[in-house]
C-alpha positions as CSV (number, residue, x, y, z in Angstrom):
1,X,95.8,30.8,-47.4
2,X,93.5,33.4,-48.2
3,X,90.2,30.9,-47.8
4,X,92.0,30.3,-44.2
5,X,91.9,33.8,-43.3
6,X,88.6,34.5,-44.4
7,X,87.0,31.7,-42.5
8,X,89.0,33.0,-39.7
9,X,87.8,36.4,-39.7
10,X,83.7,35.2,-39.9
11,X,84.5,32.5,-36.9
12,X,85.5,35.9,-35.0
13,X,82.9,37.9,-36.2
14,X,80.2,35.0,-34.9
15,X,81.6,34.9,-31.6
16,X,81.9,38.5,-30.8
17,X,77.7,38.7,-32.1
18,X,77.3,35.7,-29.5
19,X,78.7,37.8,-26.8
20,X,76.8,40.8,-27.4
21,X,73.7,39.4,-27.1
22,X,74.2,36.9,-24.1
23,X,74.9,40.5,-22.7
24,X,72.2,42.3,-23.2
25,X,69.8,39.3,-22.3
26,X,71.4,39.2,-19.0
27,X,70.9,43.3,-18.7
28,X,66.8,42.8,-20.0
29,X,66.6,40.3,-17.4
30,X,68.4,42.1,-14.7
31,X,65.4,45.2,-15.6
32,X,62.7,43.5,-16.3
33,X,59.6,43.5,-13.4
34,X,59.4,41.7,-10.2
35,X,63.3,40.3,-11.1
36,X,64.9,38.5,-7.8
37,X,61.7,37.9,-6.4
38,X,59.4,35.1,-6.1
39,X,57.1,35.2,-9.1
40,X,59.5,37.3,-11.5
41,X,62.8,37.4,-13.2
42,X,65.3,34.4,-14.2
43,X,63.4,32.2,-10.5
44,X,59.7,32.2,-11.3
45,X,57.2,32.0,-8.4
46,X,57.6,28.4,-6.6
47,X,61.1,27.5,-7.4
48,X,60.9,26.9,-11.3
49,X,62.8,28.7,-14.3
50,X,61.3,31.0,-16.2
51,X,58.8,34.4,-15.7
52,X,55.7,33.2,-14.2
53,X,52.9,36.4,-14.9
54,X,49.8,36.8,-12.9
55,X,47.6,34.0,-12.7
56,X,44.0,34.7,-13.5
57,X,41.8,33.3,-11.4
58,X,38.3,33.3,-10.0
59,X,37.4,33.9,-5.9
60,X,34.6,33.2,-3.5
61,X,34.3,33.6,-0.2
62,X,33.9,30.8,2.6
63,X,30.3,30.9,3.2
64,X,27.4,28.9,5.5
65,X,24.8,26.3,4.6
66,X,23.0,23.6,4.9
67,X,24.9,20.9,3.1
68,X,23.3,16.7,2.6
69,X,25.3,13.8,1.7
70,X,23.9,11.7,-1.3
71,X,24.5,8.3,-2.9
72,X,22.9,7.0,-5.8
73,X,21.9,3.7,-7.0
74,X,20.4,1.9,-10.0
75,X,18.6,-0.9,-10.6
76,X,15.3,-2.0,-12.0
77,X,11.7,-1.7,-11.2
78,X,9.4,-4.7,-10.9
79,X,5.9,-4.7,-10.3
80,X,3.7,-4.9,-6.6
81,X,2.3,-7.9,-7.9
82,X,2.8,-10.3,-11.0
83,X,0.6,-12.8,-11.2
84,X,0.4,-15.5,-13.6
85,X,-2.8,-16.9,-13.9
86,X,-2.7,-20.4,-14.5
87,X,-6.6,-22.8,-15.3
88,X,-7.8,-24.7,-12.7
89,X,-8.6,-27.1,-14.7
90,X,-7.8,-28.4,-18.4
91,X,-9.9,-28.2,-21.7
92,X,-10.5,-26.2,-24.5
93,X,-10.8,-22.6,-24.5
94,X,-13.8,-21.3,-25.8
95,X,-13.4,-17.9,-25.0
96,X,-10.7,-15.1,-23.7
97,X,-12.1,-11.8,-22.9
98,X,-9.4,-9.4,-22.5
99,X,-6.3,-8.5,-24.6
100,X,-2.4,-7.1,-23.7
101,X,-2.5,-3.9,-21.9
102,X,-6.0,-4.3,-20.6
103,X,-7.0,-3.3,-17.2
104,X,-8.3,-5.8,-14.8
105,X,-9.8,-5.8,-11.4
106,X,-9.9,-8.7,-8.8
107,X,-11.9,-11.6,-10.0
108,X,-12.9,-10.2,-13.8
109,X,-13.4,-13.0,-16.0
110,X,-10.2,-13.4,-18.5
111,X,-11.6,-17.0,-20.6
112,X,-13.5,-19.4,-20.5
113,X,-13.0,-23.1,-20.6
114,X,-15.3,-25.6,-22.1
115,X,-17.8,-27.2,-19.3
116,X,-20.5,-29.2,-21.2
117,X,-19.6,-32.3,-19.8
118,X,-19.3,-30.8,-16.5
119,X,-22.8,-29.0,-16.9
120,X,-24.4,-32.8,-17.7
121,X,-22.5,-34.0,-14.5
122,X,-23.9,-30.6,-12.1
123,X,-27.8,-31.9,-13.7
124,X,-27.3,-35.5,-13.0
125,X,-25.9,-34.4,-9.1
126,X,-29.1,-32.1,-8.5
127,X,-31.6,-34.9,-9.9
128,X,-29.8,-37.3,-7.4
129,X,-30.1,-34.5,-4.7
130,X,-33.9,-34.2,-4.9
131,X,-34.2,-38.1,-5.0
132,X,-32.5,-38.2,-1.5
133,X,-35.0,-35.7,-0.7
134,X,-37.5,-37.5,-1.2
135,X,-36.5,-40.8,0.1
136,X,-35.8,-38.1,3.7
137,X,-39.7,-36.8,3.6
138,X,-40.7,-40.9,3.2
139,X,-38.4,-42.5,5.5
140,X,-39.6,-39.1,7.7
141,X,-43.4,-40.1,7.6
142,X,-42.4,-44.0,7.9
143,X,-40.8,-43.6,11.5
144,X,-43.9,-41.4,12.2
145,X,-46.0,-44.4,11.3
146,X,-43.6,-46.9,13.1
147,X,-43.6,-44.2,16.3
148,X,-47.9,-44.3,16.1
149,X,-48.0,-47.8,15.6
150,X,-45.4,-48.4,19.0
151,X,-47.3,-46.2,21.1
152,X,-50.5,-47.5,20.2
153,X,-48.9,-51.2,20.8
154,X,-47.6,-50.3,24.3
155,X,-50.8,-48.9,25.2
156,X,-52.7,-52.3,24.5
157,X,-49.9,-54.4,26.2
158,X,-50.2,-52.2,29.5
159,X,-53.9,-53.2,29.6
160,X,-53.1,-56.8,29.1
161,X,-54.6,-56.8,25.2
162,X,-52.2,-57.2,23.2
163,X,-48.8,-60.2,23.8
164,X,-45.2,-58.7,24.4
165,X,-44.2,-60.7,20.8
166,X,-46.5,-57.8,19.2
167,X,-45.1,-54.9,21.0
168,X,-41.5,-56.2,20.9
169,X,-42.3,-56.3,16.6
170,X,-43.5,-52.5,16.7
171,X,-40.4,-51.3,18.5
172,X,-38.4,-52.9,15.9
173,X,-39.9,-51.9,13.4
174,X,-39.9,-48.0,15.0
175,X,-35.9,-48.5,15.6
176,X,-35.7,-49.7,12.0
177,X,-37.5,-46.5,10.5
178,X,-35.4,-44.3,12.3
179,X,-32.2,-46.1,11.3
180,X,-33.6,-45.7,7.5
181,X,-33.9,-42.1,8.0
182,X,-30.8,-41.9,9.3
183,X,-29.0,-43.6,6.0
184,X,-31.0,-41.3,3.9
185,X,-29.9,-37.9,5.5
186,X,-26.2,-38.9,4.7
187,X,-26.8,-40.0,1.6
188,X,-28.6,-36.9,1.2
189,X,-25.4,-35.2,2.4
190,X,-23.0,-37.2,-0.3
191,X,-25.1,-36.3,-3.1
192,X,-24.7,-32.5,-1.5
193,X,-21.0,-33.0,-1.6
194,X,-20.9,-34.1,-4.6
195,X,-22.9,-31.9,-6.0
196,X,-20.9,-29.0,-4.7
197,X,-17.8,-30.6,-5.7
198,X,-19.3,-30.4,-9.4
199,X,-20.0,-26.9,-9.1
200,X,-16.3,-25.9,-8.0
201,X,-15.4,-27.8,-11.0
202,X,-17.8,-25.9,-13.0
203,X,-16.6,-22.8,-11.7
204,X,-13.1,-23.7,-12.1
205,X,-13.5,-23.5,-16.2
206,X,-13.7,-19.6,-15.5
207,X,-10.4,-17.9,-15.5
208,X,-10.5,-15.5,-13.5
209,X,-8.0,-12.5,-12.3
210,X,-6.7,-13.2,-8.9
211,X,-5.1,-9.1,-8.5
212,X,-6.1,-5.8,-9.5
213,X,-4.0,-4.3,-12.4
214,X,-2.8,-5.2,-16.5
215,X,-2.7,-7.8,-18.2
216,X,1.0,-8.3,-19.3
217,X,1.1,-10.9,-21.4
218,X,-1.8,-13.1,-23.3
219,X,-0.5,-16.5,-23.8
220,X,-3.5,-18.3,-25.9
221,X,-6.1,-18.0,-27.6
222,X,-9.5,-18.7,-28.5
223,X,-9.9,-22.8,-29.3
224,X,-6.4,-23.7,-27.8
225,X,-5.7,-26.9,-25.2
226,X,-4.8,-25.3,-21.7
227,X,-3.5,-27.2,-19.0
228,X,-2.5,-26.9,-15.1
229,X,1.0,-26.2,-16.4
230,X,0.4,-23.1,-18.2
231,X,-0.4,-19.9,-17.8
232,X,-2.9,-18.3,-19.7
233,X,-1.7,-15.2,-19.3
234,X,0.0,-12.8,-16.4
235,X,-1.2,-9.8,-14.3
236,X,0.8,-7.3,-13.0
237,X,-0.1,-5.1,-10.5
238,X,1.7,-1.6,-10.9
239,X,-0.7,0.7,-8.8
240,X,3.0,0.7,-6.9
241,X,6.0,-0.7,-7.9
242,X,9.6,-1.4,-6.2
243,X,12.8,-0.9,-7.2
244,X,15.6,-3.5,-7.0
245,X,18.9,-2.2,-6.7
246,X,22.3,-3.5,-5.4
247,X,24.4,-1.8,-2.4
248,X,28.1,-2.2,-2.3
249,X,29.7,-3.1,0.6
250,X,31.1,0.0,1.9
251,X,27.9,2.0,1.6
252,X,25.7,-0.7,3.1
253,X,25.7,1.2,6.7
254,X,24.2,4.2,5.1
255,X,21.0,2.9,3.8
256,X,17.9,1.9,6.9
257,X,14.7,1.2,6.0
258,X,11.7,3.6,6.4
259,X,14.2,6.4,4.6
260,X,13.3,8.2,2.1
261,X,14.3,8.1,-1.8
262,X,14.3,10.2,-4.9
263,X,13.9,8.2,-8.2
264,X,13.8,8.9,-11.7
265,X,13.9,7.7,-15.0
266,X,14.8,8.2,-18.8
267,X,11.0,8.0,-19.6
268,X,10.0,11.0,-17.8
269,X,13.7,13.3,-17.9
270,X,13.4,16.2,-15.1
271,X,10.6,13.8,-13.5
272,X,11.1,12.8,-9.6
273,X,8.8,10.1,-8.1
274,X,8.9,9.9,-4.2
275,X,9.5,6.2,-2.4
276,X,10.6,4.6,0.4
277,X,13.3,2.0,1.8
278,X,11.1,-1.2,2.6
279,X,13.7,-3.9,2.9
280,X,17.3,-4.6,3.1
281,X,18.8,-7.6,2.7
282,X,20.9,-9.0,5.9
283,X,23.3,-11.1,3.8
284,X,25.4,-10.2,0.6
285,X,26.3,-11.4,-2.6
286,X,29.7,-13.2,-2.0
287,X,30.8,-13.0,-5.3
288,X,29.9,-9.1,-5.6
289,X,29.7,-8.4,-2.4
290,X,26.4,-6.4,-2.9
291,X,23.2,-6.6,-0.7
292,X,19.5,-6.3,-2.6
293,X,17.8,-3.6,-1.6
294,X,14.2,-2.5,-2.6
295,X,12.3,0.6,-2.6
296,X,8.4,1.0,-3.1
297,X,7.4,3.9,-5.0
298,X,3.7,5.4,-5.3
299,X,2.5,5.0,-9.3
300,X,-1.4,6.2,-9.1
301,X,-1.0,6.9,-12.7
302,X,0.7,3.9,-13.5
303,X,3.9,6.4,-15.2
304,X,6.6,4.0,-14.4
305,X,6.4,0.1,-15.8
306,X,7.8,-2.9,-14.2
307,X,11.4,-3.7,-16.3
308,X,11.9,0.1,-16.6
309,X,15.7,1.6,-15.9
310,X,16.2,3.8,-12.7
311,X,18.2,5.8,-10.7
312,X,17.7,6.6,-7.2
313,X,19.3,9.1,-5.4
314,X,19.1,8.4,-1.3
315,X,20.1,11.6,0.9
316,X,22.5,9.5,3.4
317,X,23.8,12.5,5.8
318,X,22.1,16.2,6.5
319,X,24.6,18.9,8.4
320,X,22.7,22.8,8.5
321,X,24.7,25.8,8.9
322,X,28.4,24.9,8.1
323,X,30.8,25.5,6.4
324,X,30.9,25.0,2.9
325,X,33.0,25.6,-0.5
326,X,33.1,25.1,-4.0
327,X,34.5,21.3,-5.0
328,X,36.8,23.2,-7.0
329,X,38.6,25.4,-4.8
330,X,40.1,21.7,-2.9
331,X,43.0,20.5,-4.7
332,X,46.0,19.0,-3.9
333,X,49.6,20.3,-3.5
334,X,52.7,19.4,-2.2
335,X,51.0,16.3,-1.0
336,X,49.3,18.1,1.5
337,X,45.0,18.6,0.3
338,X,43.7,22.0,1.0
339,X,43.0,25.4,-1.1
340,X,44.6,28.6,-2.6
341,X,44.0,31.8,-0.3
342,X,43.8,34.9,-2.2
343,X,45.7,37.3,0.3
344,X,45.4,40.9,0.5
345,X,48.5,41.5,-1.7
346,X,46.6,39.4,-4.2
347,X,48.7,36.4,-3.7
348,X,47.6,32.5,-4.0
349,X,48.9,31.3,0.0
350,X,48.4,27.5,0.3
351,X,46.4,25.9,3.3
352,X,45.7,22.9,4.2
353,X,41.8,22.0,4.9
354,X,39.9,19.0,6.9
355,X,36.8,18.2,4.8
356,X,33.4,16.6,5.8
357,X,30.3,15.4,3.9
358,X,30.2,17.0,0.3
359,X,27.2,17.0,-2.4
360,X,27.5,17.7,-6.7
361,X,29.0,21.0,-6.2
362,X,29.9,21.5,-2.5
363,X,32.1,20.2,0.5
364,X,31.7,20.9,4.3
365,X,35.1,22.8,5.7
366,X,36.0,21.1,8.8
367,X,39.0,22.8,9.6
368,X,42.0,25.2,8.3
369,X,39.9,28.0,6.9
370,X,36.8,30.5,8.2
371,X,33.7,31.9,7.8
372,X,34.1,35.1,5.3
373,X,38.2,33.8,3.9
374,X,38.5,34.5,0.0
375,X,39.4,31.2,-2.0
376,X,40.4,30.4,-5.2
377,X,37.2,28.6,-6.8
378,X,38.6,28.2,-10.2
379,X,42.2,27.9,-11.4
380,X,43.3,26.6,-8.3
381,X,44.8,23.5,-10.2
382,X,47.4,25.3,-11.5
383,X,48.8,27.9,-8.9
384,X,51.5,27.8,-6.9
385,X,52.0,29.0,-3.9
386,X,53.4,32.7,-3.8
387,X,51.7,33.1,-7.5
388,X,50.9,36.6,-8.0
389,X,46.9,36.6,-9.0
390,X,44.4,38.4,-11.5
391,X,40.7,38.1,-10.5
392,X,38.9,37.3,-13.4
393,X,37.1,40.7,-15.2
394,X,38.5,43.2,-13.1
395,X,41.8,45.6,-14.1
396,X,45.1,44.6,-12.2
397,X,46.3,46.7,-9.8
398,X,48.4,49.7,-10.9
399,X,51.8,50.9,-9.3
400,X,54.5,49.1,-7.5
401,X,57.4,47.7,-9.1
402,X,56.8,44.0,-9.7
403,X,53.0,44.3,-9.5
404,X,50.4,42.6,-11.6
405,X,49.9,45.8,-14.3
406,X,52.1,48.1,-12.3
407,X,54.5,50.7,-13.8
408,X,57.7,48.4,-13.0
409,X,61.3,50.0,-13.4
410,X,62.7,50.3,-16.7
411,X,59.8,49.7,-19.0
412,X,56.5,52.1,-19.9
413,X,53.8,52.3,-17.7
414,X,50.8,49.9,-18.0
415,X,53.3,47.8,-20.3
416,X,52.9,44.3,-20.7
417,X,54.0,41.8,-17.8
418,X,57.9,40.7,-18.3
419,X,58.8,43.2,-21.5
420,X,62.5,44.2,-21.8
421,X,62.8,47.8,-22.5
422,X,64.2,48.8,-25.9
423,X,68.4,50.0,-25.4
């Protein structure tokens, strides 16, 4: 009985502690700053439970500028020209004069093929050349003969010395000279031919560059079998090079060609090279539905090499002179997309903006605000509308009950935000 009694007494001591302090919570509350009023007491600032102090933010006003749209692409970068320089002819290589990374000009000499049977053959044409020759200048001086030996025949037959059997045999023997001389000029021109087609065969054991620019890859070497099939090795023209990239779809429209295009690459960080929009493909990719797209660039010192990573960043849309903000201040809220007006009682007032083009950092203001309005730049993300606000590194405000770092009723002045004064 006595155990009953006791645990009686401490279940009434417990409740009557229980009451006192739900009481003076209720009282703190009911004293503390900016209570009943959006932004203070037991209904915080947009609806919720719970004190919600001053937000500390960061502001900027709505300003003019120029403003350009941008999209970038990658891709890689390919030579002007690559050339792989393949014999003429087959054989033996008895020389290669150049190595990898050697610069070559149009027509330099890269190896040699071997041409001693060819060299015999070009001998044995220009022997056969000057016999043909010859056989002309004879078969020249026999129609001479057969033309004296007419003339001197027809003369005699006009004066009735000489029968028409002997002049009929000179002019035979004239037309037969000339026919001779005839056969010998085209032979003469068949062993020319020939001859000449000997030569291009003996010129075709040079290997020769057919571009200006580096030799990219050496595939043989000195005493190896080349063919027709092969390349010897590959030139690559990089005085300028192009960039091959893929456009999606959406962004096709914005690209033309004859615009203008920054590019740059891990190799040279910071470094821009200048180029140009040559071509665009007409037709996409069905299965990616991309369109190639390629862009010479300038290299006079030969900086960027073909197979080389790149980004290129292509200025799409220019607008001078509007207005502009800070990516950060545009956030969404409510469902509605717009920005955080700090107002002149240094509260955040929602309103909804139209946007334009935008770049890295900026976005054209279309509509909802103007030129010289104060917006929240950062923080934005978490106000609501009503909050009370703190720009960032200067004092709050002093006075007025409610206030950020006002004197509110019942506490110290300058106190902190939301304490209860001591009963």
């Amino acid at each position: 009985m006595r155990k009953v009694v006791i645990i009686g007494v401490a279940l009434v001591a417990i409740g009557a502690t229980g009451v006192y302090m739900f009481t003076r919570e209720r009282t703190a509350s009911a004293q503390a700053p900016g209570a009943g009023r959006p932004g203070g007491g037991m209904m915080g600032g947009g609806g919720g439970f719970g004190f919600r102090p001053p937000m500390t933010v960061e502001v900027a006003p709505v300003g003019r500028a120029d403003i350009a749209a941008h999209l970038t692409v990658v891709g890689n970068l390919i030579g002007q020209q690559t050339v792989d320089v393949v014999p003429r002819t087959g054989g033996r290589l008895i020389s290669v004069n150049v190595r990898l990374g050697d610069r070559v000009s149009r027509g330099q000499l890269l190896g040699k093929i071997e041409d001693r049977e060819i060299v015999e053959q070009v001998k044995q044409a220009e022997a056969s050349l000057q016999v043909a020759m010859a056989t002309i200048r004879q078969r020249e001086a026999d129609l001479k003969f057969a033309e004296i030996n007419l003339e001197r025949s027809r003369n005699l037959f006009e004066r009735q010395l000489l029968p028409r059997q002997s002049l009929d045999d000179a002019d035979a023997r004239y037309s037969s000279s000339f026919a001779q001389l005839d056969l010998s000029r085209a032979q003469l021109q068949q062993t020319q031919a020939r001859l000449d087609e000997l030569k291009i065969n003996l010129a075709n054991t040079e290997i020769r560059s057919p571009v200006n620019g580096f030799v990219g890859q050496r595939n043989f070497d000195v005493g190896a079998w080349v063919s027709t099939n092969a390349p010897v090795a590959s030139v690559v023209d990089i005085s300028s090079v192009r960039l091959v990239a893929n456009v999606v779809e959406r962004d096709l429209r914005l690209v033309n060609p004859g615009d203008g295009a920054v590019v740059e690459v891990d190799a040279f960080p910071g470094q821009k090279f200048t180029g140009t929009i040559a071509r665009v493909s007409p037709v996409l990719d069905p299965q990616t539905r991309t369109a190639e797209m390629e862009i010479e660039v300038p290299n006079p010192g030969a900086l960027l090499k073909p197979g080389m990573y790149a980004r290129v960043d292509l200025t799409v849309d220019e607008r001078p002179g509007v207005l502009v903000a800070p990516k950060t201040a545009i956030v969404d809220y409510d469902g509605r997309r717009g920005a955080f007006v700090f107002t002149d009682d240094n509260k955040a007032d929602f309103v909804t903006v139209q946007v334009g083009i935008d770049d890295a950092t900026r976005v054209e203001i279309t509509g909802g605000l103007t030129e010289g309005q104060r917006i929240v730049v950062v923080g934005a993300s978490s106000l609501r509308q009503g909050d009370n606000l703190v720009v960032a590194g200067q004092a709050p405000p002093q006075g007025g009950q409610g206030r950020p770092g006002g004197a509110g009723k019942g506490r110290p002045q300058g106190g902190p935000p939301g304490q209860t004064p001591r009963q």
